[in-house]
C-alpha positions in Angstrom: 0.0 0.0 0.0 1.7 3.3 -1.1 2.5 6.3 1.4 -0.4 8.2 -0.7 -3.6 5.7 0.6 -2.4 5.1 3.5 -3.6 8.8 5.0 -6.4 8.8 2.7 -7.8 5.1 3.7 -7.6 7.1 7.4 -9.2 10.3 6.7 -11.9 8.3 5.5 -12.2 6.1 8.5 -12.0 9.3 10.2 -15.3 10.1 8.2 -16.8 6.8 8.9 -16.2 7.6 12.5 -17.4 10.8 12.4 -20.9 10.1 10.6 -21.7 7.2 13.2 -21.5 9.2 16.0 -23.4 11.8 14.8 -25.7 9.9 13.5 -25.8 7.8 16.9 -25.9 11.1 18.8 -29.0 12.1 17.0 -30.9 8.8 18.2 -32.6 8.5 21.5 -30.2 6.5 24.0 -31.1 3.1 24.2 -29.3 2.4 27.3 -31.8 5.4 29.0 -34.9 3.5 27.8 -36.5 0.4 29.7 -38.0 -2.4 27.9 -42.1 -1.6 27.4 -43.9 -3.8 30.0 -46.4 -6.6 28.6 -47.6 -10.3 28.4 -44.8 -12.8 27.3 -45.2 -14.3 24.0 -44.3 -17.5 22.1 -41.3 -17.1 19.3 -42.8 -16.0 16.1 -46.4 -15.8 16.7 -45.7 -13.8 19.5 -49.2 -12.8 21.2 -51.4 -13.7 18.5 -53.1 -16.6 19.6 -53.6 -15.2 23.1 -56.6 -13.6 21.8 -59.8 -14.7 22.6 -62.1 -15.7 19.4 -65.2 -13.5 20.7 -64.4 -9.4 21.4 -61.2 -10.0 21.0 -60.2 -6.6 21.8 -61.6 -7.2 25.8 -58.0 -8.7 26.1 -56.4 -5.7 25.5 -57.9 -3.9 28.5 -57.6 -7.3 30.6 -53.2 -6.7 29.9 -53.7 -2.6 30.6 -54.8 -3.3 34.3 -52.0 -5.6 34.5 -49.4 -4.1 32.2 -50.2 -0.3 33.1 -51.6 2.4 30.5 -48.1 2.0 28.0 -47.7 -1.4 27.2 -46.3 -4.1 24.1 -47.5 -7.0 22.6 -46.2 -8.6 19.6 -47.5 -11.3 16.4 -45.7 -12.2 13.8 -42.7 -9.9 14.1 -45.1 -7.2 14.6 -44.5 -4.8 17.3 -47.6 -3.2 18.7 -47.6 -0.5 21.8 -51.0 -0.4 23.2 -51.9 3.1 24.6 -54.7 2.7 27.2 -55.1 6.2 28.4 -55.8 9.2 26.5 -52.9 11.4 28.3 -50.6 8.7 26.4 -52.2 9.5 23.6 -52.1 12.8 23.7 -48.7 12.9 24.8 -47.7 10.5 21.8 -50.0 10.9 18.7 -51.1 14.8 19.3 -48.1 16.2 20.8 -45.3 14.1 19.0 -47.4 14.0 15.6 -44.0 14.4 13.4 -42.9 11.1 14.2 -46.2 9.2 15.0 -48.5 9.8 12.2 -46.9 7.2 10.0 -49.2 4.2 8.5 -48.1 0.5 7.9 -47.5 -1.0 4.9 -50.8 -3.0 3.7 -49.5 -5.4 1.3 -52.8 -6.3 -0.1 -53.5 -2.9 -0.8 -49.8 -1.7 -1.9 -51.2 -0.1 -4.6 -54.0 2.7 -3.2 -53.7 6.4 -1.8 -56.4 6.3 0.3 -56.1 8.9 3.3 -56.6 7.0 5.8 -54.2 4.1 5.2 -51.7 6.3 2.9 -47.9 6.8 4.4 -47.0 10.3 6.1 -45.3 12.8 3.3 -46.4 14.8 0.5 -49.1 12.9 -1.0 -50.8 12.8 2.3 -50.2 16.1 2.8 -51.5 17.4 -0.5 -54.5 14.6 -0.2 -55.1 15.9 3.8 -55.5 19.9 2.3 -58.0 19.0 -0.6 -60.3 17.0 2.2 -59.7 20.2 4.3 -61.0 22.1 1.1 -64.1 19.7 1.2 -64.9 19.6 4.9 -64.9 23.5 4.7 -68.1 23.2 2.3 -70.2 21.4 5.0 -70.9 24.4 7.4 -74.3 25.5 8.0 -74.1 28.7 5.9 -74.0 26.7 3.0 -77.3 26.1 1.1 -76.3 23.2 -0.4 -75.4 21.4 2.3 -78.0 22.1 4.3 -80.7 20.7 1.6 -78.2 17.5 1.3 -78.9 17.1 4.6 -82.4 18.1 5.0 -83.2 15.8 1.6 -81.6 12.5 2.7 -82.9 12.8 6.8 -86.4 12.9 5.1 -86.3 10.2 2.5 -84.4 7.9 5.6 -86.9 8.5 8.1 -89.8 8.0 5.5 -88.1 4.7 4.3 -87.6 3.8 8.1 -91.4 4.3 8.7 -92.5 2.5 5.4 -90.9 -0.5 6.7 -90.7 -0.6 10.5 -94.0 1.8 11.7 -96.8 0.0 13.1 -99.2 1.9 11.2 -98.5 2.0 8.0 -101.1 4.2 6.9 -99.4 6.8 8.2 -96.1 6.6 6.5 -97.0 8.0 2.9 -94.1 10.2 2.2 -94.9 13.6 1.0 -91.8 13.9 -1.3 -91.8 13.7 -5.1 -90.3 10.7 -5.0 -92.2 7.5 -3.4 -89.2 5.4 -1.4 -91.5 2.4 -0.5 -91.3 1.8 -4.6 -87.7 0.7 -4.0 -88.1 -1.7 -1.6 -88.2 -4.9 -2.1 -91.2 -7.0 -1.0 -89.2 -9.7 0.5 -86.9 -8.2 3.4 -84.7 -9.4 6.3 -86.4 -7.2 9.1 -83.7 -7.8 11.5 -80.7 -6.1 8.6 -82.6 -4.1 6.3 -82.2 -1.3 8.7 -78.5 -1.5 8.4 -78.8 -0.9 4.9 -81.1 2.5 4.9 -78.9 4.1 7.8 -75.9 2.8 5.1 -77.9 4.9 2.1 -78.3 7.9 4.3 -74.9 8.4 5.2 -74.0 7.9 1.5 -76.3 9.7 0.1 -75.2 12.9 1.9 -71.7 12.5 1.4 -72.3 11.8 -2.4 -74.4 14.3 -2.9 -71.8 16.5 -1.9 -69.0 14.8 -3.3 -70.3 14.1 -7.1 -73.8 15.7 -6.8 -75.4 12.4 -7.2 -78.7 11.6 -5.3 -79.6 8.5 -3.6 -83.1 7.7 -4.1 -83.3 5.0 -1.4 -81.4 1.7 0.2 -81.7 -0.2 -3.0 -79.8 2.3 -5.1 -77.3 0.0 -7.2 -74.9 2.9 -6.2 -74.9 2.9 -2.8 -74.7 -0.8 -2.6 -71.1 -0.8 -4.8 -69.9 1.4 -2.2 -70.8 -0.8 0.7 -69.3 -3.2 -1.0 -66.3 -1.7 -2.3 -65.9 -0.5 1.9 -66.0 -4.3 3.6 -63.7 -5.7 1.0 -61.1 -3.1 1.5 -62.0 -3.8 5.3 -61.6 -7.4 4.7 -58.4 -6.7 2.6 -56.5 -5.0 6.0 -57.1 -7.4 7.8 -53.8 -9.3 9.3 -55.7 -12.5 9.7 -57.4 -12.3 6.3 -54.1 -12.0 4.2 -51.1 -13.7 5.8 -48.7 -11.7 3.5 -50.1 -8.5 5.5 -48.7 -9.9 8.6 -45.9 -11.5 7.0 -44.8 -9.1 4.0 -42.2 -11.0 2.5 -44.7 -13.8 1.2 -45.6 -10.7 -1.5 -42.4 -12.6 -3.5 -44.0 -15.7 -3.5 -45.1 -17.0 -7.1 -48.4 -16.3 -8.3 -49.8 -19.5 -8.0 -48.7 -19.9 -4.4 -50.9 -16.4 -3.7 -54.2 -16.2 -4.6 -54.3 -12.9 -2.8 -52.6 -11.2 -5.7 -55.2 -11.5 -8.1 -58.1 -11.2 -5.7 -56.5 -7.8 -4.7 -55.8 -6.5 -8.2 -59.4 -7.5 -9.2 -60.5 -5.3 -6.4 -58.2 -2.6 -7.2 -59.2 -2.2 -10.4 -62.8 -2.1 -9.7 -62.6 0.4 -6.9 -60.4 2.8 -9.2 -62.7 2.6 -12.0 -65.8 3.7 -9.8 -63.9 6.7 -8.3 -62.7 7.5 -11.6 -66.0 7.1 -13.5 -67.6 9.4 -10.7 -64.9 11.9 -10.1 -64.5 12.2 -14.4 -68.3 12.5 -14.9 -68.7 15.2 -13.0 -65.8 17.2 -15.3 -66.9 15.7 -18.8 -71.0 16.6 -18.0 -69.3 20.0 -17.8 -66.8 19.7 -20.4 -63.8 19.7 -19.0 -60.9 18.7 -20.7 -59.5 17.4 -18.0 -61.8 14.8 -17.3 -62.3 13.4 -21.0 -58.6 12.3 -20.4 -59.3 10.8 -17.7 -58.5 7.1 -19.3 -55.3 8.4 -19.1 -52.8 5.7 -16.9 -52.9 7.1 -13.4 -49.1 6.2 -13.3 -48.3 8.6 -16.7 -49.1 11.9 -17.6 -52.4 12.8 -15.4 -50.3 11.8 -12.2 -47.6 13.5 -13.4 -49.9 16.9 -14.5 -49.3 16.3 -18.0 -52.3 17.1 -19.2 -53.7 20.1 -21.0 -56.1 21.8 -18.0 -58.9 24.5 -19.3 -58.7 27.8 -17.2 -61.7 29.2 -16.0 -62.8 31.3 -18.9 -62.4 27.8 -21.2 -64.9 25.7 -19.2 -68.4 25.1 -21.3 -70.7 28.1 -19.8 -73.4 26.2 -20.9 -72.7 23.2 -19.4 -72.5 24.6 -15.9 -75.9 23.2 -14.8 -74.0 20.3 -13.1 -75.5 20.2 -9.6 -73.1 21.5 -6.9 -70.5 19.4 -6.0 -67.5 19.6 -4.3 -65.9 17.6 -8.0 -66.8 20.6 -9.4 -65.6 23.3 -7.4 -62.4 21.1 -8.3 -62.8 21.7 -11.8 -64.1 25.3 -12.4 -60.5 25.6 -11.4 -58.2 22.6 -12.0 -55.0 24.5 -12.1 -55.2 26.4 -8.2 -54.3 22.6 -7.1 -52.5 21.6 -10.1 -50.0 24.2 -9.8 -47.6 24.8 -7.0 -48.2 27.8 -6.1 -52.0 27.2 -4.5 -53.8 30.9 -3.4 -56.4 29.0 -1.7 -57.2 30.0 1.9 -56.4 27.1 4.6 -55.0 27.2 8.4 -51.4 27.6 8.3 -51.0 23.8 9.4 -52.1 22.5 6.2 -51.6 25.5 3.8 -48.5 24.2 2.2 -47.5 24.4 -1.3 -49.5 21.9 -3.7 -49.9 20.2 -7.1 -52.5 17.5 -6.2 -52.6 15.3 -9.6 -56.5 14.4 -10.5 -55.5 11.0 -9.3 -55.0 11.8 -6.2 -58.2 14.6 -6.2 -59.9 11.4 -7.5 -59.4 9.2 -4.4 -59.9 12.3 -1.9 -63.2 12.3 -2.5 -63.1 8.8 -2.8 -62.1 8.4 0.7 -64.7 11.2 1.7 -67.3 8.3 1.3 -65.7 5.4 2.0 -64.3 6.6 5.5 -67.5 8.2 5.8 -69.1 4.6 5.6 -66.6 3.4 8.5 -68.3 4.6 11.8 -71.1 6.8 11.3 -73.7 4.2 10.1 -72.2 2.0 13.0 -72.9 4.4 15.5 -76.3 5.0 14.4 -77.0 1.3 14.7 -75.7 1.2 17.7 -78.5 4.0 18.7 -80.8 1.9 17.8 -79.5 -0.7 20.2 -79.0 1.6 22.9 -82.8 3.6 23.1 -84.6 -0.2 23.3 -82.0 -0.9 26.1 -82.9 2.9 27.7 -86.1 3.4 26.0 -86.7 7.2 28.9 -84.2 8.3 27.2 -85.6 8.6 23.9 -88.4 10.9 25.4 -86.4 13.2 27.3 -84.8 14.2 23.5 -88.3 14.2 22.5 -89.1 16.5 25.2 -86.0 18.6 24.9 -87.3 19.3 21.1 -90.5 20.4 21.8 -88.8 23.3 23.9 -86.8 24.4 20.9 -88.7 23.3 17.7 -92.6 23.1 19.3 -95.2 21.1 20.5 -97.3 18.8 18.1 -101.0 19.7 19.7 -102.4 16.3 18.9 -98.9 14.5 20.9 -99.8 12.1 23.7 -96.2 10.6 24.1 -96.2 8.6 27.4 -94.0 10.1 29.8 -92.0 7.5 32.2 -91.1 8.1 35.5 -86.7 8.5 36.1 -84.3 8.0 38.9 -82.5 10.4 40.9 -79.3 9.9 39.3 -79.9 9.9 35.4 -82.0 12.7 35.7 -80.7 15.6 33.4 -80.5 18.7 35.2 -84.0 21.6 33.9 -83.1 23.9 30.8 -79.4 22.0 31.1 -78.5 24.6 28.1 -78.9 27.6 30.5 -81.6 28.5 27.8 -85.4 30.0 28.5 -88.1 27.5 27.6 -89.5 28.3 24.6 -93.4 28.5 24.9 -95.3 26.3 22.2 -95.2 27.6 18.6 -98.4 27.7 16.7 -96.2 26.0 14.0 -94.2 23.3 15.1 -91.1 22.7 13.0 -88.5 20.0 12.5 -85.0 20.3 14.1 -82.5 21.8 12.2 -78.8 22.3 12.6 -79.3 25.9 14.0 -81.1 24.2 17.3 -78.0 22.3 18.4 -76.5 24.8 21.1 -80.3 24.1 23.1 -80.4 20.3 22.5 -77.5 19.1 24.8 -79.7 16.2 26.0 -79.6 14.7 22.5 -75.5 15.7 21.7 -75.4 13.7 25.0 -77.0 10.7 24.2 -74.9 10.5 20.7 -71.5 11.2 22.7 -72.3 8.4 25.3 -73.5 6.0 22.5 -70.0 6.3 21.2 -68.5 6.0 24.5 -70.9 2.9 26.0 -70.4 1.0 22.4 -67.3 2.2 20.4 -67.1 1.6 16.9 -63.5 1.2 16.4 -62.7 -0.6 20.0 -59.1 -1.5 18.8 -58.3 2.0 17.3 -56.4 2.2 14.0 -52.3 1.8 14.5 -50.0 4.5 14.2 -46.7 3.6 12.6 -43.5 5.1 14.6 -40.3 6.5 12.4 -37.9 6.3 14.7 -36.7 5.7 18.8 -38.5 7.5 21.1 -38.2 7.7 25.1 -41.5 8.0 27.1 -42.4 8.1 30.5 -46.1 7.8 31.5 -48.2 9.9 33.5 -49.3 8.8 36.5 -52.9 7.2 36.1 -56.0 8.1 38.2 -57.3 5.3 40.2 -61.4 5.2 41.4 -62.2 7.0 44.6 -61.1 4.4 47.6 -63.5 2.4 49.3 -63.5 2.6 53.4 -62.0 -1.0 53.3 -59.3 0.0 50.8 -56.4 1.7 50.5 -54.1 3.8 48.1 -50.7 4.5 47.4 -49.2 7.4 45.3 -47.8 6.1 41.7 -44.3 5.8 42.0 -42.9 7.7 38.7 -41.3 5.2 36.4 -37.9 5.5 34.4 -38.3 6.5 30.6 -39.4 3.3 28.0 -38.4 2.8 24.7 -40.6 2.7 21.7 -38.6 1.4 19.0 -39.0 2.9 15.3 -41.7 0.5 13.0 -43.9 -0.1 16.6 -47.2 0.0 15.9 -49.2 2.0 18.2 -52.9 1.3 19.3 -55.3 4.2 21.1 -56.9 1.4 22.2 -61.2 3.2 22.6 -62.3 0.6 24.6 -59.8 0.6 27.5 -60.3 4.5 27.2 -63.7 4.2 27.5 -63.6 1.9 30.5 -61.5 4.0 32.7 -63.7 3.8 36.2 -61.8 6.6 37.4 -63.3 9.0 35.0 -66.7 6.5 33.6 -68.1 5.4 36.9 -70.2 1.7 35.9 -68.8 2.4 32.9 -71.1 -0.6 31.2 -74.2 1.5 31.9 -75.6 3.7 29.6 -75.6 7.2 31.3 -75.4 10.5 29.0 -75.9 12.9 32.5 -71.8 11.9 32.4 -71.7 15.0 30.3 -74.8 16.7 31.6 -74.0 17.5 35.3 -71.0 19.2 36.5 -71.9 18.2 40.4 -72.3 14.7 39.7 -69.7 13.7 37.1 -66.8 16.7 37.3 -64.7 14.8 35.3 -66.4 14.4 32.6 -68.7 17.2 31.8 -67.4 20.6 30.5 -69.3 24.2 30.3 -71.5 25.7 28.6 -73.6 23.3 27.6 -75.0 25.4 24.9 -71.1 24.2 23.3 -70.6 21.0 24.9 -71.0 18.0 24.6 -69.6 17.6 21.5 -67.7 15.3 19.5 -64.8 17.9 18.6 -61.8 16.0 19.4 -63.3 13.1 20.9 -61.3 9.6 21.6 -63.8 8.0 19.0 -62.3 9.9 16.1 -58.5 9.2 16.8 -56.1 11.1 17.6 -53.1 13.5 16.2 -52.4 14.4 12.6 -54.0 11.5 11.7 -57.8 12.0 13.2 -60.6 11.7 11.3 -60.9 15.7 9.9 -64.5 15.0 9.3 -65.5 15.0 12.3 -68.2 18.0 12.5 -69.3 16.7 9.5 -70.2 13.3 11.4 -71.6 15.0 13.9 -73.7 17.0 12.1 -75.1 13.9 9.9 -75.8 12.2 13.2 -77.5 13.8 15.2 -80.0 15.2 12.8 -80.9 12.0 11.8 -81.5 11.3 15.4 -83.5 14.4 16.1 -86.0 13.6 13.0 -86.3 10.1 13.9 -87.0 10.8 17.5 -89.5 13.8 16.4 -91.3 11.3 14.0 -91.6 7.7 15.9 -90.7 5.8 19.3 -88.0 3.1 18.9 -89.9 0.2 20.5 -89.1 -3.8 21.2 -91.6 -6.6 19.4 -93.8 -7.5 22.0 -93.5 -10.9 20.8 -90.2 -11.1 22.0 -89.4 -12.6 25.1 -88.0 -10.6 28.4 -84.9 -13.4 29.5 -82.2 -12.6 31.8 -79.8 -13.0 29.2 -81.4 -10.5 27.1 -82.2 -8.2 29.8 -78.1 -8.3 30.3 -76.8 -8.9 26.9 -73.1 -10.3 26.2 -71.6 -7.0 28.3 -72.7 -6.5 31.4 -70.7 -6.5 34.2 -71.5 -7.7 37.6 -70.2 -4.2 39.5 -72.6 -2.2 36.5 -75.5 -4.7 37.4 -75.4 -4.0 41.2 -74.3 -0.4 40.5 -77.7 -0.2 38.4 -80.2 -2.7 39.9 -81.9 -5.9 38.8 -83.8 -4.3 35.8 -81.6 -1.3 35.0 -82.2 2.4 35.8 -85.8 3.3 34.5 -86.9 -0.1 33.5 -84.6 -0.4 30.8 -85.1 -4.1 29.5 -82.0 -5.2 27.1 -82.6 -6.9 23.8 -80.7 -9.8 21.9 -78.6 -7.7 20.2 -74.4 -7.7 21.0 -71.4 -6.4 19.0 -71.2 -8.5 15.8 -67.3 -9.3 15.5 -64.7 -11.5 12.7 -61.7 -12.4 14.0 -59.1 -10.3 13.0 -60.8 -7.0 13.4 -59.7 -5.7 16.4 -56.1 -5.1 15.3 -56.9 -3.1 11.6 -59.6 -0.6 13.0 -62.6 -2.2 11.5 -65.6 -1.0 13.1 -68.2 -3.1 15.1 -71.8 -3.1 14.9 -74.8 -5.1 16.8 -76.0 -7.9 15.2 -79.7 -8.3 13.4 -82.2 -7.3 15.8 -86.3 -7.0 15.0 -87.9 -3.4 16.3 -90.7 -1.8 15.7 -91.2 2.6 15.2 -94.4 3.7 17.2 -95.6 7.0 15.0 -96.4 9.6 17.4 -99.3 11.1 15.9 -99.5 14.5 14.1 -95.7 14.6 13.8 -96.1 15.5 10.0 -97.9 18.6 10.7 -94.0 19.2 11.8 -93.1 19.3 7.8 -95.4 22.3 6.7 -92.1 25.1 7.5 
């Protein structure tokens, strides 16, 4: 080796040297960091077949009151921290968002840019702003979304009543169009309600979206969508696919993977209904945009090489397109095509853009489909909830004629209520409003005096979640964490308490998987006394449950921000929107008809109970619940493999019947 290498081969060591340690300088110190606490697994499989086959997700909170808030379990290589209190999760996916918002890699669906599974960076970024652009359109000031609304409530509660009203006569609609043409003569009474709560939700969202109107459950169009949503359910599923649990089996031949062709037949038929939708909406107003939209998504139109019409270009006279949010998009194609974006957004999305009309393309895609995830599961799960607490569907009833009017002709039964579930007078801090010689329907404007019924919604998401498993956050690299101290229930005279000793820093390792696991959150005694019973006063009364409600009630409670929606960058940003949807479906259907129970069915102590109830709710509530409440056959409806992906749960078939309450259409006539 000559004199010459010799100091070069060292100043390059040198280099070497140097680059490790700052590079080791820059990562958290593993020596600082204890090992996460959690249940001890078998090699491989890990903790995967510690689950149990039915509610799966119960484990979970069975290892946080062993394990602590913070804690690790593992399958297949997998590394999953389980956050079981929402300070961690504040602490961890709101507060440390730049390194927690990440996704996992679904194999099955390697191919998509769907904003809810899609990986942190630009293209979720750009993707996040235009579904910023489209949540800023459903605000009550705007006409069109209010008559979206108003439109789809109607035709749902009509269709509800044309099938599930004990008398019938009653339930002719008054709209144009006749919904009970639709149905088919030959239903399953115990689902078909899934499927018209399914068309409402839809139907708003699409109507917004593409301007398309759905005309009842059977619409061909709202059935694709349901069915394009459980298969790409069913495709993120770990226990569905083994190659999304094990990733390398993706190089596996062809024949060896069936999975490959199932998923690119599903690909192909989800792209060509967002693109025929998204596209229509352009070429009906003949943009040239859109009539290239056969264009490979891969080439030029993900890649903006595409001739784009400006403003003055687009057809005039073919501007009658209903209002959409597809075309807002393409009056003006080039404000997101172009990089330098003048639209108006908060300064922590406003960044610079060129969203592709791929990628607008799936946006609004994923405006339905993650629209279709929770909302018509927790308006199920309403359902489920007011024949289990039936007083409570009358003390909304009653909170709405204060705002909205009293139906002259009304004979509602009123039913006598305990002490403790009680809502507290005018909760709102509002004057009762005296009868109005016109009653009216609710409308979005009445929500600040209807805190009873943004009550009830709020602990229907809390009693039942939807998403009891969460969906995982992906890590990017080490982090150190110590845990807050948790809050422990008030002491019993025979017990006693010790202060938490604080605990050293742990070590969450980059490509963990963490889980805000909602149904430990939710089952927090310290903050949800008997959490198992149904109580929406938690959020009504500041004397009796401190923790729990927050003032004014004219503002709160609300679902702003609430566990149920996730957490961090990654949240569900249509929140409001949810909200909104919700509860005026609940206030119409409440104003219209009382959820009742088949008096055929029989009153067992199974039913009366159901598959959740605890022994400490039971004594905390008495033998036959507060107010009577008798409980139904109706329980979480669960595949295995759902807890883990975020797939949300929903009560099984169950047969009900909707008591009109008479002169409720006088209501109509605004």
């Amino acid at each position: 080796m000559s004199s010459f290498s010799i100091p070069l081969l060292l100043k390059f060591l040198a280099l070497l040297i140097s680059a490790y340690v700052y590079w080791r300088k820059s990562q958290p110190p593993r020596s600082q960091g204890n090992p996460l606490p959690g249940p001890p697994g078998l090699p491989i499989v890990g903790n995967a077949f510690q689950f149990p086959k039915k509610n799966p997700w119960k484990q979970l909170k069975v290892w946080a009151d062993e394990y602590g808030p913070v804690y690790q379990i593992s399958a297949f290589g997998k590394t999953f921290v389980v956050l079981g209190s929402e300070e961690a999760c504040n602490d961890l996916l709101r507060a440390r968002g730049d390194i927690y918002s990440d996704r996992h890699y679904i194999t099955v669906l390697r191919d998509e840019i769907h904003l809810p599974i899609i990986k942190y960076g630009d293209t979720w970024r750009r993707q996040r702003k235009f579904f910023h652009f489209a949540q800023l359109q459903s605000h009550a000031s705007n006409p069109h979304y209010i008559a979206a609304l108003n439109q789809n409530v109607r035709r749902t509660v009509d269709e509800l009543l044309a099938t599930y009203s004990t008398t019938p006569s009653q339930t002719t609609t008054t709209t144009p169009s006749v919904v009970t043409a639709a149905i088919p003569l030959t239903l399953d009474l115990k689902t078909h309600w899934h499927h018209i709560l399914e068309a409402y939700i839809c139907g708003v969202v699409s109507q917004l979206a593409y301007g398309y109107q759905v005309q009842s459950s059977s619409d061909k169009y709202v059935r694709d969508w349901v069915e394009f949503y459980n298969e790409f359910e069913k495709a993120a599923e770990p226990a569905r696919y083994a190659v999304n649990a094990c990733p390398w089996l993706r190089f596996v031949p062809r024949w060896l993977g069936p999975w490959k062709e199932s998923g690119k037949e599903y690909l192909r038929r989800e792209r060509e209904m967002i693109h025929r939708m998204f596209f229509g909406v352009g070429e009906r107003m003949g943009s040239a945009l859109a009539v290239e939209r056969n264009v490979e998504a891969e080439g030029s139109v993900s890649n903006g090489a595409v001739s784009l019409k400006d403003d003055s270009e687009v057809d005039k006279t073919k501007q009658e397109e209903l209002w959409s949010i597809a075309k807002l998009y393409f009056l003006n194609p080039s404000k997101w095509t172009n990089t330098s974006s003048s639209i108006s957004l908060p300064s922590s999305i406003a960044i610079p853009t060129s969203l592709t009309p791929h990628e607008a393309a799936y946006t609004l895609g994923a405006y339905i489909e993650a629209s279709m995830a929770g909302t018509p599961a927790a308006l199920k799960l309403f359902f489920q909830a007011m024949l289990w607490y039936p007083q409570w569907q009358e003390r909304i009833y009653e909170e709405i004629c204060q705002v909205c009017g009293r139906v002259s002709s009304d004979t509602s039964p009123q039913r006598e209520t305990g002490s403790e579930q009680s809502p507290p007078q005018h909760p709102s801090g509002h004057k009762q409003i005296k009868e109005r010689k016109k009653p009216r329907m609710p409308e979005l404007s009445d929500l600040p005096r209807l805190p009873v019924l943004r009550a009830v919604l709020k602990e229907t998401l809390r009693w039942r979640p939807t998403l009891p498993g969460g969906f995982p956050h992906r890590l990017t690299r080490d982090d150190l964490y110590t845990p807050r101290p948790t809050p422990t229930p008030t002491p019993t005279p025979t017990t006693t308490t010790t202060k938490p000793k604080p605990k050293p820093p742990y070590l969450l390792k980059k490509g963990s998987l963490l889980l805000w696991h909602h149904y430990t959150l939710t089952r927090n005694r310290a903050i949800y006394p008997s959490p198992e019973l149904f109580n929406p006063t938690r959020f009504l009364d500041a004397t009796l449950h401190p923790q729990t409600t927050r003032l004014p009630l004219s503002k709160h409670p609300t679902l702003d921000l609430d566990a149920a929606f996730g957490f961090g960058r990654r949240m569900c940003p249509g929140t409001r929107m949810a909200e909104d949807m919700m509860v005026l479906c609940v206030a119409w259907l409440v104003c219209a008809a009382e959820i009742g129970r088949k008096k055929k069915e029989k009153k067992t102590k199974e039913e009366k109970w159901g598959e959740e109830g605890r022994e400490e709710d039971r004594a905390d509530e008495g033998e036959e619940g507060e107010g009577g409440g008798v409980r139904v056959g109706c329980i979480f409806e669960h595949v295995p493999g759902r807890n883990m992906t975020g797939r949300p749960t929903r009560p099984t078939g169950f047969e009900f019947v909707l008591v009109e309450r008479s002169g409720w259409r006088g209501r109509l006539e605004m």
